[in-house]
C-alpha positions as CSV (number, residue, x, y, z in Angstrom):
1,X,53.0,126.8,92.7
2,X,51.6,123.7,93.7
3,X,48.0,123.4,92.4
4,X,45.5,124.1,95.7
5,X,47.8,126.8,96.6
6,X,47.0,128.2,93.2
7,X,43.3,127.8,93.2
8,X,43.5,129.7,96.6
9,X,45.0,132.7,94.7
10,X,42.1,132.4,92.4
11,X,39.9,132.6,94.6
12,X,41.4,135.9,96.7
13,X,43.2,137.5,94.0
14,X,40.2,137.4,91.2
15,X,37.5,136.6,92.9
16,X,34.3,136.7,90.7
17,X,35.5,137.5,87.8
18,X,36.1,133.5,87.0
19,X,33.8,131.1,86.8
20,X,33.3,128.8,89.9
21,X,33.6,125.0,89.5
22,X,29.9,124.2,89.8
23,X,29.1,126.7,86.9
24,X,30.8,124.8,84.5
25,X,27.6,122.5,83.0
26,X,24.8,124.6,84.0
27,X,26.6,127.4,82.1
28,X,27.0,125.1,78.8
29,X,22.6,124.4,79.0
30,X,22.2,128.1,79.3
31,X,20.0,130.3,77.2
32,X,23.7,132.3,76.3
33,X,24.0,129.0,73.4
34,X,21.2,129.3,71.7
35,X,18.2,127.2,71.5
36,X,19.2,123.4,71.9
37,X,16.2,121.5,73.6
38,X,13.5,119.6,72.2
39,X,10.4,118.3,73.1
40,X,10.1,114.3,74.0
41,X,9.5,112.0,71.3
42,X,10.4,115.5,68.9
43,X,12.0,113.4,65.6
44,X,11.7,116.6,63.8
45,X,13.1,119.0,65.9
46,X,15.9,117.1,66.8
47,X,16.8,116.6,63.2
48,X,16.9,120.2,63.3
49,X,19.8,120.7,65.8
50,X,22.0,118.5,63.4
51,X,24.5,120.1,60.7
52,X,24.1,117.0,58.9
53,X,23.8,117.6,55.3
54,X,20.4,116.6,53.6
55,X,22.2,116.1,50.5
56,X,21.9,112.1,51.4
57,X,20.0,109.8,53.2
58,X,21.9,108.8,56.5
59,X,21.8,105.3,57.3
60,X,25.2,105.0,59.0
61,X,25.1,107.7,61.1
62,X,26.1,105.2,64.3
63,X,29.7,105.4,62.8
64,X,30.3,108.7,64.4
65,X,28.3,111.3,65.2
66,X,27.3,114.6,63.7
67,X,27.4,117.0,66.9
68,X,23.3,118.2,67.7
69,X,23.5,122.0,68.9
70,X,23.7,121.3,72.4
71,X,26.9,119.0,72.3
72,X,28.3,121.9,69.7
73,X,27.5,125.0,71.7
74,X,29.3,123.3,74.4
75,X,32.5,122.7,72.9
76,X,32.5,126.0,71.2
77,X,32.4,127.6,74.9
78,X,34.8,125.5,76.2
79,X,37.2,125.2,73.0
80,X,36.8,129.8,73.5
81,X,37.5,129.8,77.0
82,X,40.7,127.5,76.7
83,X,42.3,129.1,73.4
84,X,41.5,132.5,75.6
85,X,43.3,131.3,78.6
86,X,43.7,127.7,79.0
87,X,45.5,127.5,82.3
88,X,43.4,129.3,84.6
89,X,40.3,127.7,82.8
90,X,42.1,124.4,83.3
91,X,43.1,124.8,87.0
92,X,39.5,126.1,88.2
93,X,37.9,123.5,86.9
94,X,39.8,120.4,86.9
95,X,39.0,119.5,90.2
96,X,35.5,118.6,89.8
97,X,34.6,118.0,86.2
98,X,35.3,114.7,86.2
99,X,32.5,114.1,89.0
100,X,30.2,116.1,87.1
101,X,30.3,114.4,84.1
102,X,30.2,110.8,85.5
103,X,27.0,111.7,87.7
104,X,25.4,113.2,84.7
105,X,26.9,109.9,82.8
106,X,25.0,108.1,85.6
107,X,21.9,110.5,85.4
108,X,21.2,108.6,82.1
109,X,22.6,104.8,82.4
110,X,21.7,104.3,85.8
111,X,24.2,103.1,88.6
112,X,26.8,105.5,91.0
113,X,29.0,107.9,89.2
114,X,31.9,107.3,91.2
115,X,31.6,103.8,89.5
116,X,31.9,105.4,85.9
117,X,35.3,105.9,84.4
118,X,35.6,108.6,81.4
119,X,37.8,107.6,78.0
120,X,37.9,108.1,74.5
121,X,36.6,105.1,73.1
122,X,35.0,102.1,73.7
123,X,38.7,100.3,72.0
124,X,40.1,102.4,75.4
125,X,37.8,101.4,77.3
126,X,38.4,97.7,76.5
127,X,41.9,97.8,76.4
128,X,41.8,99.6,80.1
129,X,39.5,96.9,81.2
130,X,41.1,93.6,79.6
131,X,44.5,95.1,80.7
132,X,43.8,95.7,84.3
133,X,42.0,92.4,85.5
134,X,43.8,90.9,88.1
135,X,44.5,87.4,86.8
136,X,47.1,84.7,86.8
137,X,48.7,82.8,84.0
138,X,46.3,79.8,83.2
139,X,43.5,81.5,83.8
140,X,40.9,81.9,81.1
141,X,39.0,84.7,79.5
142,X,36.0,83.0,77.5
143,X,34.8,85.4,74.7
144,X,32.8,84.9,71.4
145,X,33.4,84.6,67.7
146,X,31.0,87.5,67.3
147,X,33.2,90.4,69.0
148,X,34.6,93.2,67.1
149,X,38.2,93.6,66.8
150,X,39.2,95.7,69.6
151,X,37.7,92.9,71.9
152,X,39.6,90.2,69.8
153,X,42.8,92.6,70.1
154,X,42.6,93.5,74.0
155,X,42.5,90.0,74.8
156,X,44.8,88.7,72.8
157,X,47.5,91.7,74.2
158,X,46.4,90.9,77.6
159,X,47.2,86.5,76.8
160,X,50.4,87.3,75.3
161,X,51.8,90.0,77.9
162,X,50.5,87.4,81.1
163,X,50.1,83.8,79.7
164,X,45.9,83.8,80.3
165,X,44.3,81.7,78.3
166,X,41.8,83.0,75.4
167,X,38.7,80.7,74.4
168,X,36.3,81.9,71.8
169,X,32.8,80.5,71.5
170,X,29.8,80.5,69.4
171,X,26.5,81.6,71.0
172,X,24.5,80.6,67.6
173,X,25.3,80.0,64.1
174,X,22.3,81.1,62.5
175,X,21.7,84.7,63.7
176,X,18.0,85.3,62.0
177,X,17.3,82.2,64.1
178,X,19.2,82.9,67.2
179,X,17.1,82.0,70.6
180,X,17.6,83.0,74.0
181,X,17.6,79.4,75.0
182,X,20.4,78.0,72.7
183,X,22.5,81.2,73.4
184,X,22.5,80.5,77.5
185,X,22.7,76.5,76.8
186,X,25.9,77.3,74.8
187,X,27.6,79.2,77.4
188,X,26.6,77.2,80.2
189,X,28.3,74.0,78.3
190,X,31.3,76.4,77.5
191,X,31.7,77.4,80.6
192,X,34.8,75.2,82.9
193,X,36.6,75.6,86.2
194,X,39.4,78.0,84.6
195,X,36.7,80.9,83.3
196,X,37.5,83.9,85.5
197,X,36.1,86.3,82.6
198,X,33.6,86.1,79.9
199,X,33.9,88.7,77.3
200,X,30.3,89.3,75.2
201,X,29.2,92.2,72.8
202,X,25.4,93.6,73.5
203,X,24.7,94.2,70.0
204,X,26.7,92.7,67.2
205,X,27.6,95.1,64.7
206,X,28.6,92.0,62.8
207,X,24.9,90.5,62.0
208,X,22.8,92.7,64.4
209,X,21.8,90.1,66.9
210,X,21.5,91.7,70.5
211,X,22.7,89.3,73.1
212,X,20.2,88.9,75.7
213,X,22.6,90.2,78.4
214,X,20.1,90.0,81.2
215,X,19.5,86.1,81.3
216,X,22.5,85.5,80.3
217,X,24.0,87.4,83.6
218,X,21.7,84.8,85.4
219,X,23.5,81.9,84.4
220,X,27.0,83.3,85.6
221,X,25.6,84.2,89.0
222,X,23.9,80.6,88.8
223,X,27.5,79.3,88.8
224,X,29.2,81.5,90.6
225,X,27.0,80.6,93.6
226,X,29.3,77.3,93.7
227,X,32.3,78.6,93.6
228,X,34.4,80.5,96.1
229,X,34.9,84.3,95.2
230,X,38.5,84.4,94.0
231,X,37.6,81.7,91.5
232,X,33.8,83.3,90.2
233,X,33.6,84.7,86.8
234,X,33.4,88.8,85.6
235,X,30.9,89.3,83.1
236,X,32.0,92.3,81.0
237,X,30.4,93.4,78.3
238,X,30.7,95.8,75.0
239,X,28.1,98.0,74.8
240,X,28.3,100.3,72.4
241,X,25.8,99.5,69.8
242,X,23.0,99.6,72.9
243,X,23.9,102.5,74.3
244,X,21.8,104.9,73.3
245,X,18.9,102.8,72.3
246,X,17.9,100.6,74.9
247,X,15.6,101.6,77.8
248,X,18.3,99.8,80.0
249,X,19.6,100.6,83.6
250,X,23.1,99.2,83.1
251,X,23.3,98.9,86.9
252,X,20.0,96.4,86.4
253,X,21.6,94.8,83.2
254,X,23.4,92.2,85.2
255,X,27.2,92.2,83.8
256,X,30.0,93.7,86.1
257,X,31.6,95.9,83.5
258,X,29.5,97.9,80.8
259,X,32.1,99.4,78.1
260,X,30.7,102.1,75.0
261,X,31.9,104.9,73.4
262,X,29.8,108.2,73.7
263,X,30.2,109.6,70.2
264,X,27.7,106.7,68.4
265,X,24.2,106.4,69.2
266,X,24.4,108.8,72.4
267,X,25.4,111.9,69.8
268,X,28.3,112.7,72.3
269,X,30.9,114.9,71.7
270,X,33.6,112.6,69.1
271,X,36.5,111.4,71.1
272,X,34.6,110.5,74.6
273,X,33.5,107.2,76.3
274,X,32.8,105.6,79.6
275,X,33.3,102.5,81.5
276,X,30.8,101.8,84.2
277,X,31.8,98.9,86.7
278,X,29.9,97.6,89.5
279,X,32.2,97.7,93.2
280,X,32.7,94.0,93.0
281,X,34.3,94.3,89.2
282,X,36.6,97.5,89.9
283,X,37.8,95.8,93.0
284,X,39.8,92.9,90.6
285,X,40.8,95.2,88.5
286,X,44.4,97.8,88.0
287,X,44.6,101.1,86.7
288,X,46.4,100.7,83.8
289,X,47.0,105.1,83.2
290,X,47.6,107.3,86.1
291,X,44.8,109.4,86.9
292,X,44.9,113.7,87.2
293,X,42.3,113.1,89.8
294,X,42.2,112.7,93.8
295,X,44.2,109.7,92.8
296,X,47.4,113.0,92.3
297,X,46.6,113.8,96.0
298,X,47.4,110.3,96.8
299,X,50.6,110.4,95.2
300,X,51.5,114.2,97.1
301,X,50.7,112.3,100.2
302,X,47.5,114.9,100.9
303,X,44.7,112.3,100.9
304,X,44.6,107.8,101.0
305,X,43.2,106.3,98.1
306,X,39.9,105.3,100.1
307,X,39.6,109.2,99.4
308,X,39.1,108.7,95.4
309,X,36.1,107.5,93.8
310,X,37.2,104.1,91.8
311,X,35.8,106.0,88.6
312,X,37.5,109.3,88.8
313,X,40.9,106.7,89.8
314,X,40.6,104.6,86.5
315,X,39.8,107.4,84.3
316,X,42.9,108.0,82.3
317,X,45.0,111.2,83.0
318,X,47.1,113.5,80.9
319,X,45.7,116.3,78.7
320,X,43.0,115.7,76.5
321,X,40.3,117.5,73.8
322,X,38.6,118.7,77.1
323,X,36.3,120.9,75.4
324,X,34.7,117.3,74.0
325,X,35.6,115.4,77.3
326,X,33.6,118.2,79.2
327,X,31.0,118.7,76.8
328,X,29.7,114.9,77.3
329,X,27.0,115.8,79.7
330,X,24.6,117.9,77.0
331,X,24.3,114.2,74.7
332,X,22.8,112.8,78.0
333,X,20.6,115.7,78.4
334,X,19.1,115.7,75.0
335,X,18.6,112.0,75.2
336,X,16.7,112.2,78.4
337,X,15.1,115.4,77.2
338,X,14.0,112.8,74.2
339,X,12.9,110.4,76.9
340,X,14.4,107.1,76.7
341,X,11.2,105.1,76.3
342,X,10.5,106.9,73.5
343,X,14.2,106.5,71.7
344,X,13.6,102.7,72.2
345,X,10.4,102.5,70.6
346,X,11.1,104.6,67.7
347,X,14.9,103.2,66.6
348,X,12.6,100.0,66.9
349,X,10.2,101.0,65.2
350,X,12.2,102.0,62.4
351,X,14.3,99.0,62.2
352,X,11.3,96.9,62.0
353,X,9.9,98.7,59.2
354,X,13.4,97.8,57.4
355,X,13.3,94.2,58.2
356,X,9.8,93.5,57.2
357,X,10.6,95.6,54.0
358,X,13.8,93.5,53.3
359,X,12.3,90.4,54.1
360,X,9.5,90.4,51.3
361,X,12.3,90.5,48.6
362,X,13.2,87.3,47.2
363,X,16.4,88.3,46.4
364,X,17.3,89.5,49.8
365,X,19.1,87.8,52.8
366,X,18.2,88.9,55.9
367,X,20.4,88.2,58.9
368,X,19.1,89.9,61.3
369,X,16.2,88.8,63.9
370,X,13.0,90.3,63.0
371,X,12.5,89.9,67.4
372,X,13.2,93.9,69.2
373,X,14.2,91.2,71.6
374,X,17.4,89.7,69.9
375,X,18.3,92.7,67.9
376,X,18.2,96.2,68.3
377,X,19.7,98.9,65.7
378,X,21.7,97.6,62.6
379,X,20.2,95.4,60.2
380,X,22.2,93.2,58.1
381,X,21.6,91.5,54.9
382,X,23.3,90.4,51.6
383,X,21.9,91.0,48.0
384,X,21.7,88.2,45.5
385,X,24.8,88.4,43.1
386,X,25.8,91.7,44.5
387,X,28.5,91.6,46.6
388,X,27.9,94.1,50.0
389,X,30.9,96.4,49.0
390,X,29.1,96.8,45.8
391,X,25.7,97.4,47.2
392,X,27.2,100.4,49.6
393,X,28.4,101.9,46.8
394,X,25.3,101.7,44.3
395,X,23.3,103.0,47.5
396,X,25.8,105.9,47.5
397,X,25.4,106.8,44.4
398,X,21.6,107.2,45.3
399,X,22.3,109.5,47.4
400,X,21.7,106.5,50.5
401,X,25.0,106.4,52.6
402,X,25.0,102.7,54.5
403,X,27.6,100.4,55.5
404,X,29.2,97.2,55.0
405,X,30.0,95.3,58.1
406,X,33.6,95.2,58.5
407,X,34.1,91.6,59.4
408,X,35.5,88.0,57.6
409,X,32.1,87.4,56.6
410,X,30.9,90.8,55.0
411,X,27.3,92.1,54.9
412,X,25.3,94.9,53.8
413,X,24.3,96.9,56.6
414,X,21.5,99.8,57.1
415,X,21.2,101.4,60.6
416,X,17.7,103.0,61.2
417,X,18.2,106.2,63.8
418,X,16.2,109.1,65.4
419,X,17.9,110.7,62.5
420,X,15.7,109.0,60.0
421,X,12.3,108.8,59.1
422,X,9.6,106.5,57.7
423,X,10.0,107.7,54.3
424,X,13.3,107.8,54.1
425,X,13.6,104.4,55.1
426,X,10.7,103.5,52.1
427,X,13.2,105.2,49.6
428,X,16.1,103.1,50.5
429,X,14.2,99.8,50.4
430,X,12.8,100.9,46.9
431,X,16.4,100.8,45.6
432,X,17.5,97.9,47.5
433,X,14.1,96.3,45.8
434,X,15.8,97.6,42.4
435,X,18.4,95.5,42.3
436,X,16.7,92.1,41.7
């Protein structure tokens, strides 16, 4: 039976029994899940809806996240009504999820939701992206030394499947001293008459400096003003490690693609992410999965792709952990229940208070800039005589669970969230003081 037929029968055969389309989300922020809201600017009641054990202080929770209440309750309602019966739960609602999700997604990061595509990663989102630009052999994708490995990766797939050429830069080589000035000057020189994409990370996880994205967006459109439009340069951008902190209306930002995964700082459900492009960006770019969206209806000759929303056509198909997938919306509605102002100010807040802590000890390297403006949620440093491997493992046994940053050059790492608080932080400088 071919799938609209089917959702007809729903419809006359069962009527209200099943649960209409539109139902879907508000159903999952219902009082029939328990209590899962909290007050703006609430630290301790949102650490409340976490399972996360208090048996450690969390400093690395940005790896992947504990699920809050809301994002569980979800996927336990979903996860119930699929193992009850997962094709009619399927069929009534696959139709318009997608477009619920992706205007919630845009709810919270600004911009259209038909210009958000849905994944399961940021690495899928940048292997999506990097795969489906439209370019020619010769061209060149200009990227930095700074990028995590699934940047370095999806490039250099995409250069050895086409023949386009791969140029890495530095943007500083000091990163406690990094300026907005030397960072545009450097890509303005690097810049040359075969760059059709530059590839940048918001945030490095790598040393904590955060790109300023905005300005340098300025001095691509600067250039691109001079050249004719098949030859102007994409600005995409990674950012994961952002997302979820900044007060930031990607839309506003200034790059053409904005790439993160869901499940870091956003407290989404593990396994989700999304790719927001602006109309100008989506148009040079392929769709590298077939969708299970309009873009089927296409395909059964029922509608022309002008029909499907660019988002809902690039979102890769197939099945998926739906229950996560469709959970999504509840992280954006507990972050904007939190109020985004106020998740800015405090992740700031408490990184601050770790960089001014760190940078009294004479034995300490800090890496990071102390500016909110070049840096935003990880803080990177290196012990004297300690290697960082070391140090994340005598924090552990403190019951202080960090990181080490998992790069050529290798540094301790902390990563102040809403999860934390100012003691907490106090405790894990006193043992970081301890090692002199």
């Amino acid at each position: 039976m071919q799938r609209r037929e089917f959702l007809n029968s729903l419809g006359f055969g069962i009527g209200a029994s099943l649960l209409a389309p539109s139902a879907v989300l508000a159903q999952s922020s219902s009082t029939d899940v328990g209590v899962s809201t909290v007050r703006a600017g609430d630290w301790k009641g949102l650490r409340k809806l976490f399972p996360l054990t208090h048996d450690y202080i969390q400093l690395s929770t940005f790896l992947l996240a504990s699920h809050p209440k809301p994002v569980a309750d979800a996927i336990e309602k979903h996860r119930r009504a699929f193992d009850e019966n997962p094709s009619d739960y399927w069929h009534e609602n696959f139709l318009t999820i997608d477009s619920d999700i992706s205007n919630s997604a845009a709810q919270y990061m600004g911009g259209k939701g038909e210009n958000i595509a849905l994944t399961d990663s940021t690495t899928m989102g940048l292997g999506m992206v990097y795969s489906g630009l439209k370019l020619q052999a010769g061209d060149e994708i200009l990227q930095t030394v700074h990028d995590h490995y699934s940047t370095d990766m999806s490039l250099a797939h995409r250069a050895n499947r086409s023949g386009v050429k791969i140029r890495r830069i530095a943007l500083y080589d000091d990163p406690v001293n990094v300026s907005v000035e030397d960072v545009i000057a450097r890509l303005k020189g690097a810049i040359n008459r075969d760059t059709r994409v530059f590839a940048a990370t918001w945030v490095h996880s790598s040393t904590g400096v955060k790109l300023p994205i905005r300005e340098m967006a300025n001095e691509i459109e600067r250039i691109n003003k001079s050249r004719k439009s098949a030859q102007q340069i994409l600005f995409c951008v990674d950012g994961v490690h952002g997302f979820g902190i900044e007060n930031q209306d990607v839309s506003e930002l200034g790059c053409d693609f904005f790439i993160a995964g869901t499940h870091k700082w956003i407290f989404g459900p593990r396994g989700t992410g999304v790719i927001w492009g602006n109309d100008k960006a989506w148009a040079q770019t392929e769709a590298v999965i077939p969708s299970f969206s309009a873009s089927y209806d296409v395909w059964m000759g029922r509608a022309s792709p002008e029909q499907v929303p660019v988002g809902e056509h690039m979102s890769p198909g197939g099945f998926h952990s739906f229950e996560h997938r469709w959970a999504l919306p509840e992280a954006f509605k507990l972050h904007l229940q939190l109020g985004k102002e106020n998740v800015e100010k405090r992740i700031h807040q408490l990184n601050q208070q770790t960089k001014s802590g760190l940078a009294k000890m004479s034995h300490v390297t800090l890496y990071t800039p102390q500016s909110s403006a070049l840096s935003s949620g990880l803080v990177c440093f290196d012990v004297e005589g300690i290697d960082p491997e070391t140090v994340v493992k005598r924090m552990h046994k403190k019951g202080i669970i960090m990181s080490s940053t998992p790069y050529r050059t290798i540094y301790a790492r902390f990563a102040p969230s809403l999860l934390n608080n100012e003691q907490e932080i106090e405790t894990a400088l006193a043992e970081i003081r301890a090692m002199a």
